[in-house]
VODO-456298 format. One line per field, with one value per residue: chain; residue in one letter; residue number from 1; x, y, z of N, C-alpha, C in turn. Coordinates in Angstrom, 1 decimal. Atoms other than C-alpha are relative to their C-alpha. Layout:
REM residues N
chain <- c(A,...)
resn <- c(A,...)
resi <- c(NUM,...)
n_east <- c(X,...)
n_north <- c(Y,...)
n_up <- c(Z,...)
ca_east <- c(X,...)
ca_north <- c(Y,...)
ca_up <- c(Z,...)
c_east <- c(X,...)
c_north <- c(Y,...)
c_up <- c(Z,...)
END
This chain:
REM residues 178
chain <- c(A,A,A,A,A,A,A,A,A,A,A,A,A,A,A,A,A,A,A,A,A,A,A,A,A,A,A,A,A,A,A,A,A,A,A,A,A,A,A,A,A,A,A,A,A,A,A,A,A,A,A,A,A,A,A,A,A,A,A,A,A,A,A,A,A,A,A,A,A,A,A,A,A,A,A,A,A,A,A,A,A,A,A,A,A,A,A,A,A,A,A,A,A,A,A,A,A,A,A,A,A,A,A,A,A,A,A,A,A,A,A,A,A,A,A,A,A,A,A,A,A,A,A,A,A,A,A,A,A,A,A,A,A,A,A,A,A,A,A,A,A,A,A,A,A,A,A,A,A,A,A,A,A,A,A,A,A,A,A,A,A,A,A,A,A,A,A,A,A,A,A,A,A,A,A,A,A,A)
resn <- c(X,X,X,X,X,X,X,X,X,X,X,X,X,X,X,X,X,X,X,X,X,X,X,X,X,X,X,X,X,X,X,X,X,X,X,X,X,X,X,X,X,X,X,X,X,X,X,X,X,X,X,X,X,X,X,X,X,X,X,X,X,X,X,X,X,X,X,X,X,X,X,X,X,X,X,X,X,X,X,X,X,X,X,X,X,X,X,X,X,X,X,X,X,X,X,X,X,X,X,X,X,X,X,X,X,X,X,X,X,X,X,X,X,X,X,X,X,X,X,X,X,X,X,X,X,X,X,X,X,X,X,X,X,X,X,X,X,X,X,X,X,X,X,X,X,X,X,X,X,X,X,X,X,X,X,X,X,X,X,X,X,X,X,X,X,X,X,X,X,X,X,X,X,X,X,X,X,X)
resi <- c(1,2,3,4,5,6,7,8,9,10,11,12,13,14,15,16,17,18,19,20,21,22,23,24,25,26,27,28,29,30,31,32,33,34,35,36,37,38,39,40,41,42,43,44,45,46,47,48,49,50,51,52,53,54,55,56,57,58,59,60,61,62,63,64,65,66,67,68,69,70,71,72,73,74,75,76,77,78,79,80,81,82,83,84,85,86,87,88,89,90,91,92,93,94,95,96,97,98,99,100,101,102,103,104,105,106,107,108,109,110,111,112,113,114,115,116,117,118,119,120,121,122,123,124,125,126,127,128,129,130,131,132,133,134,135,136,137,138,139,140,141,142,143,144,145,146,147,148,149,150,151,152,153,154,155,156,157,158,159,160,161,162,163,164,165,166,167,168,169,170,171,172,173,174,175,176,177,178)
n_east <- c(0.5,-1.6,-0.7,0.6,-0.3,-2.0,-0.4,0.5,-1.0,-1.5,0.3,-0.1,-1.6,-1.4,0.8,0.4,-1.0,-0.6,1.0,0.0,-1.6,0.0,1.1,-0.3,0.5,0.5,-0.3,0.7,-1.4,0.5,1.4,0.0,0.2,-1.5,-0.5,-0.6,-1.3,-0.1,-1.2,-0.4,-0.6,-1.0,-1.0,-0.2,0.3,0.9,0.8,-0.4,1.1,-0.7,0.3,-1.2,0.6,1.2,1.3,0.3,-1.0,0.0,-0.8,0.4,-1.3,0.1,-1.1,0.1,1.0,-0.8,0.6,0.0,1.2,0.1,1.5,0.3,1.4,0.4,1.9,0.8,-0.2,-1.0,-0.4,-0.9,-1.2,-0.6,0.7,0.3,0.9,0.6,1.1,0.8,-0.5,-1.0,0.2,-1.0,-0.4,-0.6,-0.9,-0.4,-0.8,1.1,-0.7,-0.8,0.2,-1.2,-0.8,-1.7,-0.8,0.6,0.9,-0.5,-1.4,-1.1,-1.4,0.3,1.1,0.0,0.9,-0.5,1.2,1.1,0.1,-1.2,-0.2,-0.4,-0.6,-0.5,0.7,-0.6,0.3,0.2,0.7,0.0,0.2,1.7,0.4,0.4,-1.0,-1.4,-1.2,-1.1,0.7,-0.6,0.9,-0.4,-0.5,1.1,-0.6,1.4,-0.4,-0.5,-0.5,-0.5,-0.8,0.4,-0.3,-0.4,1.3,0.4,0.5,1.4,0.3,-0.2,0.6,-0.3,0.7,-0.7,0.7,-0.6,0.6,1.7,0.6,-0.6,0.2,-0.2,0.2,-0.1,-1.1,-0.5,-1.2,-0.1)
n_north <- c(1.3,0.4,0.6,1.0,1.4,0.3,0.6,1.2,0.6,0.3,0.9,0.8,0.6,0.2,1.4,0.6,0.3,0.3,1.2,1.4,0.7,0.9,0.7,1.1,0.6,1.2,0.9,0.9,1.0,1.2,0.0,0.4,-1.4,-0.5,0.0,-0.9,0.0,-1.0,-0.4,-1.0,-0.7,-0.8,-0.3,0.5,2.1,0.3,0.9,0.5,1.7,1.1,0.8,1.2,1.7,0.5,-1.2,-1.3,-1.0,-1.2,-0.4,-1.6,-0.2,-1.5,-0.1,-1.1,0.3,0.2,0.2,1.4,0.3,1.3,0.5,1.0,0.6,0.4,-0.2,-0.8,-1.1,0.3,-1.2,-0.2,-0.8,-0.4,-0.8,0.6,1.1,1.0,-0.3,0.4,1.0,1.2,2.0,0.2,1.4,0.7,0.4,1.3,0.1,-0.5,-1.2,-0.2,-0.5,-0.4,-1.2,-0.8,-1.3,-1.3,-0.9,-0.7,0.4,-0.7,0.6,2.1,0.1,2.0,0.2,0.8,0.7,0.7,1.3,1.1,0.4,1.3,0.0,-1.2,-1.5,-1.0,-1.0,-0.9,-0.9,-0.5,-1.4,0.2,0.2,1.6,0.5,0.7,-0.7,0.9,1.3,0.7,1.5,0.2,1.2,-0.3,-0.5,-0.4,-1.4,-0.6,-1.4,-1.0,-1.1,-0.4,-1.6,-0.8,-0.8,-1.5,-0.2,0.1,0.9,1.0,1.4,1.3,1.3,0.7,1.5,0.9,1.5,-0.6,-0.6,-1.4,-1.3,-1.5,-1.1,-1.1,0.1,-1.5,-0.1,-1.2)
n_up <- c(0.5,0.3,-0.7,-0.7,1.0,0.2,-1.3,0.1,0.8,-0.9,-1.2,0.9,0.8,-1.4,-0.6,0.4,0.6,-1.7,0.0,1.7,0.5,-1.3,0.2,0.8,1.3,0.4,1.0,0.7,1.0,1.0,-0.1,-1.2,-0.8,-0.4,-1.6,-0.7,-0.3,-1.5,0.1,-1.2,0.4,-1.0,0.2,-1.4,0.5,1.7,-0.5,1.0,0.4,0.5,0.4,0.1,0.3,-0.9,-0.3,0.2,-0.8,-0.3,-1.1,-0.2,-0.8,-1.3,-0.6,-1.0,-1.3,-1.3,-0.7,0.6,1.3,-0.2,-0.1,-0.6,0.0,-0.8,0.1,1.1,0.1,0.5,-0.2,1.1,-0.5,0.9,0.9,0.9,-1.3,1.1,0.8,-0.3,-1.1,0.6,-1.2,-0.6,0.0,-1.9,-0.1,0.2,-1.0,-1.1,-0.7,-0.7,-0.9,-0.7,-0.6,0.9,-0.7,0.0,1.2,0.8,-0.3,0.5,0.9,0.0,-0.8,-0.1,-0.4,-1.0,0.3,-0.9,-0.4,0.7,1.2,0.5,1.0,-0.1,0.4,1.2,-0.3,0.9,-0.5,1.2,0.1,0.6,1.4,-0.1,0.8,-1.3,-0.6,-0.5,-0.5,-0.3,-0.6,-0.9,-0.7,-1.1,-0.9,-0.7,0.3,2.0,-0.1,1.6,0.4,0.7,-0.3,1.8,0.0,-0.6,-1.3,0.6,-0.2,0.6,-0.3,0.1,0.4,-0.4,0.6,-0.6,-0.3,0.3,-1.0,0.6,-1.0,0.7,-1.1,1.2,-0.9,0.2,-0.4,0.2)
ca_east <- c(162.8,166.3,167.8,166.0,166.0,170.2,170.4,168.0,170.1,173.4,172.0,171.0,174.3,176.2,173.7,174.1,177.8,178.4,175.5,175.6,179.3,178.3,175.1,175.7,174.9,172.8,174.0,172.4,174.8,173.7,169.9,170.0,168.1,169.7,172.0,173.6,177.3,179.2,181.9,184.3,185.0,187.2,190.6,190.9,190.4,189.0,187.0,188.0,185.7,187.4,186.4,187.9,186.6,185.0,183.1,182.4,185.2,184.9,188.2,187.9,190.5,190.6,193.8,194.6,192.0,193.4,191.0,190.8,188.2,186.5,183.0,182.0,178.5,176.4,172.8,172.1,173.4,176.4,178.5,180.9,184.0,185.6,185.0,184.5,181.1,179.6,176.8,174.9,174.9,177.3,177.8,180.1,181.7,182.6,186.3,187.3,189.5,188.1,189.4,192.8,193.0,195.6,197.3,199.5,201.6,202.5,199.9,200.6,204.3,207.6,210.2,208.8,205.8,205.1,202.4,201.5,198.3,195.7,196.1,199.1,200.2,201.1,202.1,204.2,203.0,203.1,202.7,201.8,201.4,200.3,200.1,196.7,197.0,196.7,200.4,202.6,205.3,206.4,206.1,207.6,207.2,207.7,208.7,205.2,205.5,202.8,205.0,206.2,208.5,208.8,211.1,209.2,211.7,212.5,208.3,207.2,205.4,201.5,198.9,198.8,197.1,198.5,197.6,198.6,197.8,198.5,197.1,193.8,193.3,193.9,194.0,193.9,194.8,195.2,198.6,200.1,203.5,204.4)
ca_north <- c(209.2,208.8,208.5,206.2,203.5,204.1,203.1,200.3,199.0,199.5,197.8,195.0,194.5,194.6,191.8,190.0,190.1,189.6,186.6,184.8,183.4,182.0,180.1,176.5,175.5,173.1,170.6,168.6,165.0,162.7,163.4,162.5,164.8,167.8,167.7,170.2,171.1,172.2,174.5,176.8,180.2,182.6,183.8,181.6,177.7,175.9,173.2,170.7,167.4,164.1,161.7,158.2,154.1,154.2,157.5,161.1,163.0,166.5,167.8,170.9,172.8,175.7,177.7,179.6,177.1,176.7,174.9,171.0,169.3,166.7,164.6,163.4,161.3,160.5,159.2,159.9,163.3,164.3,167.3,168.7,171.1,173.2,175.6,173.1,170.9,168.4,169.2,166.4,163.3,161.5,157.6,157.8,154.3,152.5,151.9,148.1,148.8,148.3,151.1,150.8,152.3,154.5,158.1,160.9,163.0,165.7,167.4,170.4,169.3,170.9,168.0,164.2,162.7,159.2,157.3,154.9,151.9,150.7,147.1,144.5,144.9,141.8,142.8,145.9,149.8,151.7,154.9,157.9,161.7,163.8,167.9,169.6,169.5,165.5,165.2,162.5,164.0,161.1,157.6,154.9,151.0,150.0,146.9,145.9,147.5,149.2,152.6,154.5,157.5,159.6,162.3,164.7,167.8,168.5,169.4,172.8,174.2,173.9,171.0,167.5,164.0,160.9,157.5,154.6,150.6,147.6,144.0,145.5,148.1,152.0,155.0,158.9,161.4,165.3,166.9,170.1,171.4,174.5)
ca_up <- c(197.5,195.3,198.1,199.9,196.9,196.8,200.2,199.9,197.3,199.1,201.9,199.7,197.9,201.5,203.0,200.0,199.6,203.8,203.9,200.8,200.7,204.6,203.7,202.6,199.1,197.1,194.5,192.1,191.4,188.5,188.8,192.2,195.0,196.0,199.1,201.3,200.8,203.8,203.1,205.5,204.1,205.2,205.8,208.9,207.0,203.8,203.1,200.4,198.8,197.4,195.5,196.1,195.3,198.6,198.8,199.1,201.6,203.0,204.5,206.3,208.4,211.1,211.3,214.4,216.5,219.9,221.5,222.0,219.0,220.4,220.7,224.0,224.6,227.5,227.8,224.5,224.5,222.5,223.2,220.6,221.3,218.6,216.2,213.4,214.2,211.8,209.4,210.4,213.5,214.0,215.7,218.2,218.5,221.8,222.2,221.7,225.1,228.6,231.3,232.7,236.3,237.3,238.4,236.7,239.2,239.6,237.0,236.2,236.0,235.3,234.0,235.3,236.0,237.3,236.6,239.3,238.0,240.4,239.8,238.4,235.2,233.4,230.0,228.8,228.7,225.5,226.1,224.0,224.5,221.9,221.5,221.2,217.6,218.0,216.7,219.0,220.9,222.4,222.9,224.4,225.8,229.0,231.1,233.2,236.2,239.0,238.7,235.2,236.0,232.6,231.7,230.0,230.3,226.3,226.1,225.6,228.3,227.5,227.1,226.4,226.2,227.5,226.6,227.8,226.6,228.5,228.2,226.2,228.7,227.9,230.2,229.4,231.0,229.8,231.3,231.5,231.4,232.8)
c_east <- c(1.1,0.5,0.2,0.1,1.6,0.2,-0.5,0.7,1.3,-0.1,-0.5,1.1,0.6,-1.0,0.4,1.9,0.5,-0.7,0.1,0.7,-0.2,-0.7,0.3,-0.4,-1.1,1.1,-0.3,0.8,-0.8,-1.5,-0.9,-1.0,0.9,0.4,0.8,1.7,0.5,1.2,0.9,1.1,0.6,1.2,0.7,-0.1,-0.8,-0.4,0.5,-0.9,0.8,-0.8,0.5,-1.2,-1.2,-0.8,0.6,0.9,0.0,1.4,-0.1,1.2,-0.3,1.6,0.0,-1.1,0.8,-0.2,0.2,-1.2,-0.4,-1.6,0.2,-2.0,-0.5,-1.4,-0.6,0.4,1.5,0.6,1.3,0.7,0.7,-0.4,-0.9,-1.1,-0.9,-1.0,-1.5,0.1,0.6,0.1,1.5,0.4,1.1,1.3,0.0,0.7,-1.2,1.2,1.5,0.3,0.9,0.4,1.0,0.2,1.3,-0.6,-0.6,2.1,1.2,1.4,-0.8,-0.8,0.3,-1.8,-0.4,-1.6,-0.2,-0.1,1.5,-0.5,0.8,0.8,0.6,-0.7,0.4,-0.9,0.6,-0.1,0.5,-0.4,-1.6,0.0,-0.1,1.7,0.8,1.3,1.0,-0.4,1.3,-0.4,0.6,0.0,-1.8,0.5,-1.6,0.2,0.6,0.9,0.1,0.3,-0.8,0.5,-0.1,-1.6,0.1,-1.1,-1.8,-0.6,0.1,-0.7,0.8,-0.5,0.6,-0.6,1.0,-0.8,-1.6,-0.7,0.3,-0.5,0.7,-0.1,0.7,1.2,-0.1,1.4,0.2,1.5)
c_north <- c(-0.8,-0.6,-0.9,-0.9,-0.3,-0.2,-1.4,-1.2,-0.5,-1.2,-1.8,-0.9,-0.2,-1.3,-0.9,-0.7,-0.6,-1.6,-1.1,-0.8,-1.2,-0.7,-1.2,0.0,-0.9,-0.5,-1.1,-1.4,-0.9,-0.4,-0.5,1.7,0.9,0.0,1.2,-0.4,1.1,0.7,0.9,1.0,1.1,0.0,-1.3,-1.8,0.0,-1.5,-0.7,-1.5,-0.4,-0.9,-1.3,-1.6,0.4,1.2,1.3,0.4,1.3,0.0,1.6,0.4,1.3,0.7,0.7,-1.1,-0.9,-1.0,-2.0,-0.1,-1.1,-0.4,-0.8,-0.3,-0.8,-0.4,0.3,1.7,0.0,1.4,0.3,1.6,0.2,1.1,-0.7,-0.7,-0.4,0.5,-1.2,-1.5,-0.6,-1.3,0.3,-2.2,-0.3,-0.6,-1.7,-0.4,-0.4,1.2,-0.9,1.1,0.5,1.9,0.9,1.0,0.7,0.4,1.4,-0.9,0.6,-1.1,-1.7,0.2,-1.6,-0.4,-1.3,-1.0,-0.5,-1.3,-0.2,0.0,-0.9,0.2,1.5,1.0,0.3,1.4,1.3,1.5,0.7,1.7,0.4,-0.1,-1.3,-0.4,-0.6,0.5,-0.9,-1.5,-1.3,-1.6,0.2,-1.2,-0.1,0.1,1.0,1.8,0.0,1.1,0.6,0.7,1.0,1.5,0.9,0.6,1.3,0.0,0.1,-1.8,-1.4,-1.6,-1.0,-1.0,-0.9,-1.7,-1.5,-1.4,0.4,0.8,1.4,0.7,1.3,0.6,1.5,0.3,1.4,0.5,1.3,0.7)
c_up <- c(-0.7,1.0,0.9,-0.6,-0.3,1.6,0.1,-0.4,0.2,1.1,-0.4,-0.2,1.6,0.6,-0.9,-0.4,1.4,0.7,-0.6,0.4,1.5,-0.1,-0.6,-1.2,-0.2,-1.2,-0.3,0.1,-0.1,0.3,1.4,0.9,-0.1,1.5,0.2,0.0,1.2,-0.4,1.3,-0.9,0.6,0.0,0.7,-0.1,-1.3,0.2,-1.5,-0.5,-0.8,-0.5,-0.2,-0.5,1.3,1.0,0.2,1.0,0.2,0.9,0.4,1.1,0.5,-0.2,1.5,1.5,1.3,1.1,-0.1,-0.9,0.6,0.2,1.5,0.5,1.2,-0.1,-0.8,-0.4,-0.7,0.5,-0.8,0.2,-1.2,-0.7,-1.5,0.7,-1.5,-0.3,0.5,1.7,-0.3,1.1,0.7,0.2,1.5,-0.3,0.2,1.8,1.2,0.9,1.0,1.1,0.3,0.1,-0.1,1.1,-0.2,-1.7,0.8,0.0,-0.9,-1.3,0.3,0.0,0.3,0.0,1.2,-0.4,1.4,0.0,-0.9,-1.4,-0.4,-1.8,-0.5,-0.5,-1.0,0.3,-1.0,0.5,-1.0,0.8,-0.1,-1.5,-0.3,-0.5,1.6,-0.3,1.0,0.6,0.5,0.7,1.1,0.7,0.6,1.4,0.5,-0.1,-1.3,0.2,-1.4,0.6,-0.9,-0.1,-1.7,-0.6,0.0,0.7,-0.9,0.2,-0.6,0.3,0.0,0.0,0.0,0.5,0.4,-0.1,-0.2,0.4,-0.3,1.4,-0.2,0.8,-1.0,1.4,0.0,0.6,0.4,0.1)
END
């Protein structure tokens, strides 16, 4: 019977120390309901709240996450990619751009690519391409023109998003160097 109540107890204390720390919070502020704080604990990211003039801030961060992070939304449906994923909905918002039409080859690619647009461009490319950690790796303008050759040899080998904005028009494409 001892021993049965010292295991109980163990088992207890280990739920309560392995459970707990993962479970969101509550908190009171200035007599206000209480709301749900979201934290991220662990060895692996931290979660941090700000307080500025024009509101409440959670920054939160992953280390080690490999994966792309991103929201996309169809028909009402939203679908969200990452390890990190919002506590509550969120408004996706319709790009300002309309679609620019065009073609990255070779993808996968070793040292060039070219892009080649679907209609006449009239005012000059600026063109971007970022790492998966969203950090730009390289950008440059371009003359208007129907082809683009880039150089993309000094890249390391792995993935990448290009983006690329002409006379109000944008066009994305994801790449890959190998």
């Amino acid at each position: 019977m001892i021993k049965e109540n010292l295991i109980k107890k163990i088992m207890l204390l280990l739920l309560m120390i392995c459970i707990v720390p993962v479970i969101h919070g509550q908190s009171k502020t200035k007599g206000k309901a209480y709301k749900i704080i979201r934290s991220n604990v662990g060895v692996g990211g931290s979660s941090k709240t700000f307080q500025t003039s024009k509101g409440t801030y959670v920054i939160s961060q992953s280390i080690g996450q490999s994966s792309v992070i991103g929201t996309y939304t169809s028909n009402g449906y939203y679908l969200r990619q990452g390890f990190q994923q919002p506590h509550k909905r969120i408004k996706v918002i319709k790009s300002t751009y309309s679609s620019l039409r065009a073609k990255v080859y070779p993808n996968p690619f070793d040292y060039n690519i070219q892009i080649s647009f679907k209609e006449n461009v009239s005012e000059d490319i600026n063109i971007d391409v970022y790492d998966i950690s969203g950090k730009l790796v390289f950008s440059k303008s371009f003359l208007p023109s129907r082809k683009i050759q880039m150089n993309l040899e000094n890249l390391s080998s792995g993935a990448y998003t290009l983006k690329a904005i002409s006379n109000g028009k944008l066009f994305n494409s994801k790449l890959i160097k190998i």
